[in-house]
C-alpha positions in Angstrom: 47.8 -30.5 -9.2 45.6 -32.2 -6.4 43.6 -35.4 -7.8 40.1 -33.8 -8.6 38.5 -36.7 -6.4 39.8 -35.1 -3.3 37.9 -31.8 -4.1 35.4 -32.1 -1.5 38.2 -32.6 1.4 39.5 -29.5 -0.3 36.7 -28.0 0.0 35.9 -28.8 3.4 39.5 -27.7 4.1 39.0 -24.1 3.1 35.3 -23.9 4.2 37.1 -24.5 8.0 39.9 -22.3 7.5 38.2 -19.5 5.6 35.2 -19.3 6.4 32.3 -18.3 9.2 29.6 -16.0 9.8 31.4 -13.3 9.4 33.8 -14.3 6.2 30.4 -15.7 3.8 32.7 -17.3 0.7 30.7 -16.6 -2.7 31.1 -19.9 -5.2 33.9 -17.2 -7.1 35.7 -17.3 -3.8 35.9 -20.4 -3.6 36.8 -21.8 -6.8 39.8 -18.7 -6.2 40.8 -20.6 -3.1 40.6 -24.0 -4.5 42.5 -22.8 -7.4 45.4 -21.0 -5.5 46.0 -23.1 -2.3 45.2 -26.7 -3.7 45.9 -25.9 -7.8 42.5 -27.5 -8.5 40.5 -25.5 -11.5 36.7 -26.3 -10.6 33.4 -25.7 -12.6 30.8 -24.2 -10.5 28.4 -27.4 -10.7 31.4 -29.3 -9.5 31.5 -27.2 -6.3 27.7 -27.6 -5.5 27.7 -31.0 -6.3 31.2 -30.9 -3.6 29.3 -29.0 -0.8 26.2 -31.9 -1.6 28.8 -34.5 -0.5 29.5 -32.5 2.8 26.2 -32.1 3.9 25.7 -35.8 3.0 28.3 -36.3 5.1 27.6 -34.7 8.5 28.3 -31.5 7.6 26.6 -28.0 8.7 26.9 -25.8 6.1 24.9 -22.5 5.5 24.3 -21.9 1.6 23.5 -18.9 -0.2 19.9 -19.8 0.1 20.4 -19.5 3.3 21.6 -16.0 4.0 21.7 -14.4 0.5 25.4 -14.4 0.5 27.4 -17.6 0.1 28.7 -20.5 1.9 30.2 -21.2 5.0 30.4 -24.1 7.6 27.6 -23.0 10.2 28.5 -25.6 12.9 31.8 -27.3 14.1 32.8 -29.8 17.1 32.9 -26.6 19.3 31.8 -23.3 18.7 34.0 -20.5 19.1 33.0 -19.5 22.8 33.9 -23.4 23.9 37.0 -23.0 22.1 38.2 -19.6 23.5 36.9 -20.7 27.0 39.4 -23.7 26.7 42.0 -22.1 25.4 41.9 -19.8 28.0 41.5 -22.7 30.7 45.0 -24.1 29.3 46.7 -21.0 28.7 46.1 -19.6 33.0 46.5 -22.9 34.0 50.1 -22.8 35.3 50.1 -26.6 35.7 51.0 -26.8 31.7 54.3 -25.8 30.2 53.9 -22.8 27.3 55.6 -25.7 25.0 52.4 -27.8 25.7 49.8 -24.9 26.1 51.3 -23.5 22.5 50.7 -27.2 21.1 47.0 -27.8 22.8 46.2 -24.2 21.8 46.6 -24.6 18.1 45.0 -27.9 18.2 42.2 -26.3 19.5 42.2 -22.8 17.1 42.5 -25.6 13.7 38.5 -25.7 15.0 38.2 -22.3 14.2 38.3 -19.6 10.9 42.2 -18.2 10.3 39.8 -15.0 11.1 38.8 -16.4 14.3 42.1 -17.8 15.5 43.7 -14.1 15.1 40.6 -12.6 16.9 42.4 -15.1 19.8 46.0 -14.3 19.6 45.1 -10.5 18.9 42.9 -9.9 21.5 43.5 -12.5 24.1 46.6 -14.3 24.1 49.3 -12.8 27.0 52.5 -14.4 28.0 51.8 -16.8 30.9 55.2 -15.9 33.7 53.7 -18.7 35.7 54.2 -21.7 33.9 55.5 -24.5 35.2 59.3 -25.6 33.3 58.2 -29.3 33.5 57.3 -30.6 30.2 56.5 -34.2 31.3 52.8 -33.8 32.1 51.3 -35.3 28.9 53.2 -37.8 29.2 52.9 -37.8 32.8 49.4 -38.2 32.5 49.1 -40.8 30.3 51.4 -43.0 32.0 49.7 -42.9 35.1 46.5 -43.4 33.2 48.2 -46.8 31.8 49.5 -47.8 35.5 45.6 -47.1 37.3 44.2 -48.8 34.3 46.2 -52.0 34.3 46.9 -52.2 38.5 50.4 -51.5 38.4 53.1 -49.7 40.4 54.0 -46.6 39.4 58.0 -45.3 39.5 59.0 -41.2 39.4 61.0 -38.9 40.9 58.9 -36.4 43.2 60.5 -33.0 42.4 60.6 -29.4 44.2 62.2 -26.2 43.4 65.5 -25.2 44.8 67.3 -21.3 45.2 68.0 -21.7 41.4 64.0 -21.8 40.7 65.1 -25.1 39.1 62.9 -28.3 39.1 65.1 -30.4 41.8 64.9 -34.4 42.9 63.3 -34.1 46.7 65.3 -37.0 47.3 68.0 -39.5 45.8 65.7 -42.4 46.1 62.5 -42.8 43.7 59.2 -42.9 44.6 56.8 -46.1 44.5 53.1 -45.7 44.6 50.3 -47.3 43.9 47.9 -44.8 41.6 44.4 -45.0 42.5 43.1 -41.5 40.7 43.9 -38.3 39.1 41.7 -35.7 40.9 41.4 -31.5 40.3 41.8 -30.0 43.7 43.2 -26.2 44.3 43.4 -25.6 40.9 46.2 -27.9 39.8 45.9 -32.0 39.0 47.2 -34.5 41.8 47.6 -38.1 42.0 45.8 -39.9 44.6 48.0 -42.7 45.5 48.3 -45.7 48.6 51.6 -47.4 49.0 51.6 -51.6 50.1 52.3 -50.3 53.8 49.3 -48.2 54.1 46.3 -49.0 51.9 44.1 -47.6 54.6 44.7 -44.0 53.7 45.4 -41.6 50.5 48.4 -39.8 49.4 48.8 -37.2 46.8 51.3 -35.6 44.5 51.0 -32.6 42.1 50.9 -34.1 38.8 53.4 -30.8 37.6 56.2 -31.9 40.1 56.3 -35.3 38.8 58.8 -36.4 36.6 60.5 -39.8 34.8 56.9 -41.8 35.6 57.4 -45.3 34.9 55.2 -48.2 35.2 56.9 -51.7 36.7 55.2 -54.8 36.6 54.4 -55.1 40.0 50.9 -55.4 40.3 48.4 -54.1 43.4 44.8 -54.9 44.8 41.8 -53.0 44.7 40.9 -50.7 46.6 37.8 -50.8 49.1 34.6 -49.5 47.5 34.0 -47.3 50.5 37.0 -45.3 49.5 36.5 -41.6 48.2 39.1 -39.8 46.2 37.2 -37.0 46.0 36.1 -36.8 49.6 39.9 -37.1 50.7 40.7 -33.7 48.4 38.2 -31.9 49.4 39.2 -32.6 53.5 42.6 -31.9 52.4 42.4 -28.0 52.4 44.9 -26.3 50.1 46.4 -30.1 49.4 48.0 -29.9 52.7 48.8 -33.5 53.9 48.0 -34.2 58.1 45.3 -35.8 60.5 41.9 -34.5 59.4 39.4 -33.3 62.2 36.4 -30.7 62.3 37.8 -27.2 62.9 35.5 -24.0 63.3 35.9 -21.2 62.1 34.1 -17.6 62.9 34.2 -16.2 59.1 32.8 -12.2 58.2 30.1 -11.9 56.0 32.1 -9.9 53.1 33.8 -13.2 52.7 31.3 -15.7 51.9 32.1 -15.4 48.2 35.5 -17.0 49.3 34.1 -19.3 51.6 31.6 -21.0 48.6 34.5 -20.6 46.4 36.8 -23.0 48.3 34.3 -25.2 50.2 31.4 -25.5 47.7 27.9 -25.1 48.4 27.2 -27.7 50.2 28.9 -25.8 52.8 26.4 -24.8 56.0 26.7 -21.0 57.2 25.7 -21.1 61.4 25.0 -17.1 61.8 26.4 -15.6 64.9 26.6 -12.1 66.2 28.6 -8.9 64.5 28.1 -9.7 61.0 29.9 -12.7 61.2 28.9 -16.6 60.6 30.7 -19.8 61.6 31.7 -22.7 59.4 32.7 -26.4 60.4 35.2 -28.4 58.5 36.8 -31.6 58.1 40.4 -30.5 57.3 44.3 -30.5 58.4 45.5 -28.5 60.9 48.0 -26.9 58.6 45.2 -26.3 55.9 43.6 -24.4 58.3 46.3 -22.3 60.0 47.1 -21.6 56.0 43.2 -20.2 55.4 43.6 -18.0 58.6 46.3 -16.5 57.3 45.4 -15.6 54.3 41.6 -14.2 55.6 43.8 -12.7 58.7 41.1 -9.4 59.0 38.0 -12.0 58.2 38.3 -15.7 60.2 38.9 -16.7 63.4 39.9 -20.3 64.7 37.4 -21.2 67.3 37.8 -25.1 67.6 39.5 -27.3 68.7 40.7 -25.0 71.6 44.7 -26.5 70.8 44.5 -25.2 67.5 43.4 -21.9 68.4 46.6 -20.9 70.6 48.6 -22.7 68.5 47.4 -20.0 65.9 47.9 -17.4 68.3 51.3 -18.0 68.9 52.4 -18.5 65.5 51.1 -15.0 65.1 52.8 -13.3 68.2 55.9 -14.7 66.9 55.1 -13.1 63.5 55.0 -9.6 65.0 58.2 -10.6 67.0 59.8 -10.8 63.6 58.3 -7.3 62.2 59.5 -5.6 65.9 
């Protein structure tokens, strides 16, 4: 039998679990769930004077004076829409192993009723194909957390997949960075790191391809104060790495959805003829000829000129391939 002093995290315990506006626990309820789950045999004054030391406490609770009914805890650290929105979030985002989705997931449900949590799995939970096989990223994460917070080098092994669809090393030697951020770009997390040769300018890795992080001691400076993280993800279209330059685009207007989607909007629409608009960019060159693609019927390269039948010839030797 539990000790009869720790009634009221007992109490608290089944008030999370089993109850919520929908599942109202009458004071016979309760004394049946203290009795069968915790073996504790309470008087009814007991309970109220329990439920005193909740709301005393912090606790939210709505009483039978309430709503007529019974008890239950009215408000939690997140209410159920926050919790099935970042559930949700975790469970799409192919960045996250199922191991660690299944793990942050339940986390996240222990907020909720066992009513609630099966309203989740029943209604909303669908095998994720997509998921990445690395497992590393918690740990990932928090070691380059350490290595930004204390200045120091960070040590991995930059992976890719190979024919197999098997994380591979890209190469036998390791990689040495130093980590400046963790920034969200193109759905997915990336590291923003320099290297001692070339302070001057950013790199980035995807956080999900990174594996065996390891701080050394070396440590590294500061960077300037007029450096932007941010600004160098958002130039770096589709996190494609190269020189970044304004480029021009002639866009339709069925797209602009798209358009604000990827660029913001902050972005600046220049209307031309035909239905269409133009949009300037500070980008790559292979960002760009990647957004052309995939708009093929809706954008057209207009600047630089060099770009523009480089473009063009990628494509006629496309339909060289489909002849």
């Amino acid at each position: 039998m539990a000790e009869k002093k720790y009634s009221a995290f007992a109490l608290l315990d089944i008030l999370i679990n089993y109850s919520d506006e929908d599942h109202i626990l009458s004071a016979k309820d309760i004394q049946k769930y203290l009795l069968d789950l915790y073996d504790l045999d309470l008087e009814r004054r007991t309970i109220y004077s329990n439920l005193e030391i909740l709301e005393q406490a912090g606790y939210i609770l709505s009483k039978y004076d309430d709503n007529g009914v019974g008890y239950y805890l009215e408000e939690r650290d997140f209410d159920k829409s926050e919790i099935l929105l970042l559930c949700n979030a975790i469970h799409s985002s192919h960045f996250i192993s199922s191991k660690q989705s299944d793990i942050l997931i339940k986390k996240l449900l222990s907020n909720l009723s066992k009513y609630q949590q099966k309203e989740f799995r029943d209604n909303v939970y669908m095998p994720n194909p997509q998921k990445t096989p690395n497992k590393e990223l918690m740990y990932t994460i928090s070691t380059i957390s350490e290595a930004i917070r204390d200045k120091k080098v960070l040590r991995f092994t930059y992976t890719k997949y190979n024919k197999d669809k098997e994380l591979v090393a890209r190469r036998d030697e390791p990689y040495y960075v130093e980590p400046r951020y963790i920034v969200y770009a193109d759905t997915r997390p990336y590291l923003i790191a320099t290297n001692a040769k070339h302070r001057e300018s950013f790199t980035h890795y995807r956080l999900d391809r990174i594996k065996n992080a390891y701080i050394t001691e070396e440590k590294y400076p500061p960077l300037p104060k007029t450096s932007d993280a941010y600004e160098y993800a958002r130039n770096k279209l589709f996190m494609f790495s190269g020189e970044i330059k304004p480029i021009t685009f002639k866009c339709a207007e069925r797209i602009i959805d798209q358009m604000i989607d990827i660029f913001g909007t902050n972005i600046i629409f220049v209307p031309t003829k035909d239905n269409t608009f133009s949009i300037t960019i500070n980008t790559s060159e292979t960002g760009a000829i990647f957004l052309a693609q995939q708009y093929l019927d809706a954008i057209e390269i207009i600047e630089p000129k060099a770009l523009r039948k480089k473009f063009k010839e990628e494509l006629n030797k496309a339909i060289k391939r489909y002849k």
